[in-house]
N, C-alpha and C positions, 0 to 999 in steps of 0.2 A: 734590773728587776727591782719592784718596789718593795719592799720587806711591809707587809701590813702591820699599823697601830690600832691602837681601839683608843676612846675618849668615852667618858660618860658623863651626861649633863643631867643635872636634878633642878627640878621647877616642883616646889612645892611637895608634895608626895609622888610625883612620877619619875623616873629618868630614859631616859634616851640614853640608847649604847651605839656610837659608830665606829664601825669596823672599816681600815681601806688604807690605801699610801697614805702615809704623813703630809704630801701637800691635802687631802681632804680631808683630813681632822684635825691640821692646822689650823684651816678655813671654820673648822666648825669651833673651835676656840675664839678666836677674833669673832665669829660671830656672835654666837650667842655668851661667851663669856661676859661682856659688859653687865649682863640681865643675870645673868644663872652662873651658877659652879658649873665648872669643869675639873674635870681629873682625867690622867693618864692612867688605863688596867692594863692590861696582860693580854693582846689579840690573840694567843693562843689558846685562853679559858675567859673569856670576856665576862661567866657567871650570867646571873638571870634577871641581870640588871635589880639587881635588889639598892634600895639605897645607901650609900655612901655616907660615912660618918666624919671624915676626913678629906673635903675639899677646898679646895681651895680656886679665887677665883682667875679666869685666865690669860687676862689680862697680865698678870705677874708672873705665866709660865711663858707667853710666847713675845720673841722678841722680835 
């Protein structure tokens, strides 16, 4: 069984919160991380996708 992650990515004033297995918000780090922050929340209160004060980009979390 996949234990769900969450990822939230911030472009400017908006962010994107994806919730799902670790392979698909892996992918969404390698993706969009080059462009935008990413961070690691909490999949079991992912919040209201409010922006993030504290990211970092994803490039330097996923190996």
């Amino acid at each position: 069984m996949n234990t769900p992650t969450a990822i939230r990515t911030q472009v400017a004033e908006a962010t994107v919160t994806v919730v799902g297995p670790r392979p698909v918000t892996a992918w969404t780090q390698r993706y969009f991380g080059p462009w935008w922050p990413t961070a690691d929340i909490d999949a079991d209160d992912p919040g209201d996708s409010e922006p993030l004060t504290e990211l970092t980009p994803a490039f330097s979390q996923v190996r």
